[in-house]
N, CA and C atoms as a LAMMPS dump frame, in Angstrom:
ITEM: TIMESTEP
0
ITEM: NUMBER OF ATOMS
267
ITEM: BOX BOUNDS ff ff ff
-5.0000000000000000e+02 5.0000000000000000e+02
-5.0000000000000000e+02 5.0000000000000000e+02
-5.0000000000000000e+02 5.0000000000000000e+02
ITEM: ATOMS id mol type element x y z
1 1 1 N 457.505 -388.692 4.849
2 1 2 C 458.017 -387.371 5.177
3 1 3 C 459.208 -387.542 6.104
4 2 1 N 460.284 -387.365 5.765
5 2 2 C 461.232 -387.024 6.607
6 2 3 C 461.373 -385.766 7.786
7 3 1 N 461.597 -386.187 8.97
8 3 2 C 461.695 -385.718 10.105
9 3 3 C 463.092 -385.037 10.388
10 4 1 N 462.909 -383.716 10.245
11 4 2 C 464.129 -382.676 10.751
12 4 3 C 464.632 -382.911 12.584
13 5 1 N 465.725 -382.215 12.855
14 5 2 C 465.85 -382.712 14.356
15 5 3 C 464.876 -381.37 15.014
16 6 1 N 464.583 -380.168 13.832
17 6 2 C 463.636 -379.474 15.044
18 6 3 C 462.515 -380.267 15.059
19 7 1 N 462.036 -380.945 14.001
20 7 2 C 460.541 -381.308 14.528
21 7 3 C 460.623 -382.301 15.395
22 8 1 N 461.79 -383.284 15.826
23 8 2 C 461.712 -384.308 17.267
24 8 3 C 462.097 -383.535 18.276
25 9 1 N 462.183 -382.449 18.173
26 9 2 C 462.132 -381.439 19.398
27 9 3 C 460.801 -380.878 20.085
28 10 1 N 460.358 -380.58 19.453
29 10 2 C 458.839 -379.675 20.177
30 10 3 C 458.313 -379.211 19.433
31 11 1 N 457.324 -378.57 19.421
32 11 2 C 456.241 -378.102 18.492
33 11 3 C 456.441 -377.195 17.767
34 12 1 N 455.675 -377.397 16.53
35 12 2 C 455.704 -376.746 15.248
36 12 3 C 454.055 -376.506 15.17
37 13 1 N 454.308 -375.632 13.689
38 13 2 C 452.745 -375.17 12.741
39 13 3 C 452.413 -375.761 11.529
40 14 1 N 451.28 -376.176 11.23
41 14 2 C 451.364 -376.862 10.295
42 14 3 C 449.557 -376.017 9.315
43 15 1 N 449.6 -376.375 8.037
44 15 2 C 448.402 -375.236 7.608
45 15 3 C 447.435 -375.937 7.268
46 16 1 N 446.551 -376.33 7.968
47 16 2 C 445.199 -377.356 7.17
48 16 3 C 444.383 -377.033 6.85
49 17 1 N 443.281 -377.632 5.32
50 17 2 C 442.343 -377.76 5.352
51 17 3 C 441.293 -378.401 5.438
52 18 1 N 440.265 -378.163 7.097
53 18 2 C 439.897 -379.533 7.402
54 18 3 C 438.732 -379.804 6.271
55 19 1 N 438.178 -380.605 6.979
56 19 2 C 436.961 -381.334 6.445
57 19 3 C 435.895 -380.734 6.665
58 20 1 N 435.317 -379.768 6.698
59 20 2 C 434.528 -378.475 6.019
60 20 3 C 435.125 -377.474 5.266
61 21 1 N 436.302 -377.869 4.927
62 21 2 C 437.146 -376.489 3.757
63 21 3 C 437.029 -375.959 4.341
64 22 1 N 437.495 -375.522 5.739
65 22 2 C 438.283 -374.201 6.775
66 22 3 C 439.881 -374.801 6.702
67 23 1 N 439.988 -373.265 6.629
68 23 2 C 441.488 -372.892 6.76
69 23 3 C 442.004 -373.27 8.837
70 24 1 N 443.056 -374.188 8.842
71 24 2 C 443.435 -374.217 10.384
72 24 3 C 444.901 -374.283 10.244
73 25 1 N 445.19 -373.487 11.357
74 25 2 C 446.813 -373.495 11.734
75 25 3 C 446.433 -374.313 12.883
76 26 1 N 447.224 -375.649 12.47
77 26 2 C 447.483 -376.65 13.4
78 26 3 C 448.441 -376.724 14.578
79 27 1 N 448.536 -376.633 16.164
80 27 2 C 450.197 -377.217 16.637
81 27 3 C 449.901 -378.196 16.877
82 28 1 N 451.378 -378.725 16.715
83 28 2 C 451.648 -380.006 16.458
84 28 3 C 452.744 -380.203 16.949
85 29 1 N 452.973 -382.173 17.228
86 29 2 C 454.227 -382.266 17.542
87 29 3 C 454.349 -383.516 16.69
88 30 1 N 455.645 -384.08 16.152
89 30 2 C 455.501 -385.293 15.733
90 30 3 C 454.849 -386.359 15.632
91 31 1 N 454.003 -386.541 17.044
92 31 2 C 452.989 -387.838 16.934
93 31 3 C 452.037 -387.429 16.615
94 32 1 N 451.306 -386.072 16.499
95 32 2 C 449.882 -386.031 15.784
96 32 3 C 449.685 -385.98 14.536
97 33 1 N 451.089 -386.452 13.782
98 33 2 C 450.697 -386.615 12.242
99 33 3 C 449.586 -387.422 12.148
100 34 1 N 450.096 -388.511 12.294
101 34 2 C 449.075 -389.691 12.174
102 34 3 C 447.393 -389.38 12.635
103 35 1 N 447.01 -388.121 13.343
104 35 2 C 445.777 -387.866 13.076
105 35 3 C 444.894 -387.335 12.74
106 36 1 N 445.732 -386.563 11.32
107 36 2 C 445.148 -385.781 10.418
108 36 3 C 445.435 -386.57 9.148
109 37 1 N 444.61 -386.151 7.802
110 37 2 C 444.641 -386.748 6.743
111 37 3 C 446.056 -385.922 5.646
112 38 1 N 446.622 -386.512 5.552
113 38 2 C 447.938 -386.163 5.265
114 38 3 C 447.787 -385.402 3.435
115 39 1 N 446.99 -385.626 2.675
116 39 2 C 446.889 -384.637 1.499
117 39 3 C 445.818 -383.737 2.017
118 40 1 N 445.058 -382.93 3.395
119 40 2 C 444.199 -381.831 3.462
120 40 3 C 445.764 -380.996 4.074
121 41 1 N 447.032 -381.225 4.446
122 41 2 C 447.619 -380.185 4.704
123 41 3 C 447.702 -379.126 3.515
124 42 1 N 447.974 -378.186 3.541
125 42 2 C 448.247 -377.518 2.332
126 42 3 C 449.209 -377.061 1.881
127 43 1 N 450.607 -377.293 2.686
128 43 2 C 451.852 -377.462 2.495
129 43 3 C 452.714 -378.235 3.282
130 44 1 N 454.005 -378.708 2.394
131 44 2 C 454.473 -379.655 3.258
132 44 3 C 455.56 -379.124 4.268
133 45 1 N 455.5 -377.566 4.228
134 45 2 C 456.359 -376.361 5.395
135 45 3 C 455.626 -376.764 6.726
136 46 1 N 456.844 -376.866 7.637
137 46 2 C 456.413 -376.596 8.912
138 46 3 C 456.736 -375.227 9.646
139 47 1 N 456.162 -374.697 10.492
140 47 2 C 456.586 -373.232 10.877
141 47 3 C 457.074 -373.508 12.311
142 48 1 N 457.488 -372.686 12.562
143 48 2 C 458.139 -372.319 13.871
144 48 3 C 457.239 -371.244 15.282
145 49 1 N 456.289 -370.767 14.142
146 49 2 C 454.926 -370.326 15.455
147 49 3 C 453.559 -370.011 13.918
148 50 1 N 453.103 -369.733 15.151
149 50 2 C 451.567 -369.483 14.193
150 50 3 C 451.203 -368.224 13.181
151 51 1 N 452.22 -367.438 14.025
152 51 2 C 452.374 -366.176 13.12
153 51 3 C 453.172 -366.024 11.677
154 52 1 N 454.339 -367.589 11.983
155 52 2 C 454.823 -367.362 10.461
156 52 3 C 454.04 -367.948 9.937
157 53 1 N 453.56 -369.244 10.016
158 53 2 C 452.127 -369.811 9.625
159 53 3 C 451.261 -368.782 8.713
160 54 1 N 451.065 -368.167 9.589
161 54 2 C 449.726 -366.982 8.856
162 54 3 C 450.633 -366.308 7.917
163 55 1 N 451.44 -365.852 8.324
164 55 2 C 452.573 -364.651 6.901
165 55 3 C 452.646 -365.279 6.159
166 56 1 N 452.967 -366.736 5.878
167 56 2 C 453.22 -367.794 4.944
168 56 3 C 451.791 -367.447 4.173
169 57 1 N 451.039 -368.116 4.807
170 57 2 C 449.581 -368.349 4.194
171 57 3 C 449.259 -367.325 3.762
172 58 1 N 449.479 -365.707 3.777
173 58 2 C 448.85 -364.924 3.193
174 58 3 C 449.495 -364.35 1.81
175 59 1 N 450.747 -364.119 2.188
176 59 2 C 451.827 -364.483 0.924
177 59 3 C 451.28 -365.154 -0.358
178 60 1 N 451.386 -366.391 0.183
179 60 2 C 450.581 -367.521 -0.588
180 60 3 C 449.317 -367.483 -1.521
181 61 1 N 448.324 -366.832 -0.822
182 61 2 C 447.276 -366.182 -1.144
183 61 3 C 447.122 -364.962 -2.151
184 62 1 N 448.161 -364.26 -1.394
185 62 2 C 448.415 -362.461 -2.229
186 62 3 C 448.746 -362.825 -3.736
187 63 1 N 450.304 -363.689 -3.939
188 63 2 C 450.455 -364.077 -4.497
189 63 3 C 449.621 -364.946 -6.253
190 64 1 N 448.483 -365.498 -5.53
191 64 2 C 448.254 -366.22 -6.413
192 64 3 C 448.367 -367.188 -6.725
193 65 1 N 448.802 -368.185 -5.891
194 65 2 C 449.298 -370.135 -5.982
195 65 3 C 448.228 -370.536 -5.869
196 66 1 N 447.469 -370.267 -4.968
197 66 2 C 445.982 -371.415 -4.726
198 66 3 C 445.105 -371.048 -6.006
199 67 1 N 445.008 -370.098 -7.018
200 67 2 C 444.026 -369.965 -7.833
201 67 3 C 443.961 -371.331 -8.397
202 68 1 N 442.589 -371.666 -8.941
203 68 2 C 442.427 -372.926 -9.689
204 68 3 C 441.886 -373.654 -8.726
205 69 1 N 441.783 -373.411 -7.13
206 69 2 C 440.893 -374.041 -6.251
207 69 3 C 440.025 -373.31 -5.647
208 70 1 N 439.011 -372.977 -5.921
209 70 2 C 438.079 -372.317 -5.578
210 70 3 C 437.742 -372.104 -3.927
211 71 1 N 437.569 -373.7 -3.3
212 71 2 C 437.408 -373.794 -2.577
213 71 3 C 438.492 -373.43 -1.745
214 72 1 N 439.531 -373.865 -1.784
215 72 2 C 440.553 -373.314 -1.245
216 72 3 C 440.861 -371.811 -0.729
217 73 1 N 440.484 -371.042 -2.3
218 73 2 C 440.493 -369.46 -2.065
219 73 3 C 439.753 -368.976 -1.214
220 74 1 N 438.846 -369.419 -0.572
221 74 2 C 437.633 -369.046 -0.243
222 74 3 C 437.776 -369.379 1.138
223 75 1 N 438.44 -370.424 1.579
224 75 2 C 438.718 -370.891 3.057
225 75 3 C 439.913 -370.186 3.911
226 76 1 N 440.331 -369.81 2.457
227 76 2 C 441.93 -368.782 2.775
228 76 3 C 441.466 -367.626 2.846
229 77 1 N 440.544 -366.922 1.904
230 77 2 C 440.133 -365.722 2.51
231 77 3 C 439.443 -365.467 3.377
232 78 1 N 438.512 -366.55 4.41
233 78 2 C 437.913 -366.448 5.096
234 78 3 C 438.863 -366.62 6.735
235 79 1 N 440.08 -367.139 6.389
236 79 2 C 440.513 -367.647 7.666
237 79 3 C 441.714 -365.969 7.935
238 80 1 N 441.73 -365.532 6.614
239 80 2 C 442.834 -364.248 6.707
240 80 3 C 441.81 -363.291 7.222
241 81 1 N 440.64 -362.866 6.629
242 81 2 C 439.365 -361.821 7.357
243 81 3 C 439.454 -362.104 8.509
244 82 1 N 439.2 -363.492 9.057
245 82 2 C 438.717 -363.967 10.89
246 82 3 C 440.257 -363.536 11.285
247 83 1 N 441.241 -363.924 11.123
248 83 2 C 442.612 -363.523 11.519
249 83 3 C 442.706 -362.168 11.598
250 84 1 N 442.587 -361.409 11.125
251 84 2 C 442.706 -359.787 10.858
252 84 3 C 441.601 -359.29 11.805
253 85 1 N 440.783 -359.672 11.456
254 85 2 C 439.685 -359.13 12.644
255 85 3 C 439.645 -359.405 14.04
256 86 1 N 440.167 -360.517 14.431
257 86 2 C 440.337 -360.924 15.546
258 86 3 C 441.791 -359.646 16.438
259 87 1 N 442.443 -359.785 15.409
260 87 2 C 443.705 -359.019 15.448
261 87 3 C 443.193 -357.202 16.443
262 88 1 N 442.228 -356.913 15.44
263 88 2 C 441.712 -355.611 15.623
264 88 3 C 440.972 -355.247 16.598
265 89 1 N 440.147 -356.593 16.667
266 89 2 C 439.203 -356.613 18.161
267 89 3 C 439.653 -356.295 19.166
C-alpha cells in the first residue's frame, strides 16, 4: 500500500471487520497497520474523521456493494443501528 503525505502526517479512519464479524471504525496512524490483518479491512479508503468513515460505510451499504456477503451485511447493519442509536441517545 502506498503511503499518501496525509497519512505520514497524523491520523486517519480506517473500516474493519474484526474477528467476530463486527463492523469497527478504526484510528489509526501509519504504524498500526502492521497490527491488524490487512484483507479484514473493508476498504482500501482512508478517511479523514470517523464521521466520513460512517457516511462512507452507509452509502456503501444503502447502495448495495456488500450484497453476496452475508456476513458482512449483517455486521454493517448492526454497526449502522448501534451508530444511529447511540446518536439519538
Amino acid at each position: 500500500m502506498g503511503w499518501g503525505a496525509e497519512m505520514d502526517e497524523g491520523v486517519y479512519y480506517r473500516i474493519y471487520l474484526t474477528p467476530k464479524n463486527e463492523v469497527s471504525i478504526e484510528c489509526m496512524q501509519w504504524f498500526d497497520e502492521n497490527d491488524y490483518t490487512a484483507d479484514r479491512f473493508m476498504s482500501e479508503r482512508t478517511f479523514e474523521t470517523e464521521a466520513d468513515a460512517i457516511k462512507y460505510l452507509s452509502k456503501q451499504y444503502n447502495v448495495g456493494k456488500t450484497r453476496g456477503f452475508p456476513v458482512v451485511n449483517h455486521a454493517i447493519q448492526n454497526f449502522l443501528g448501534n451508530t444511529i442509536k447511540n446518536i439519538l441517545d
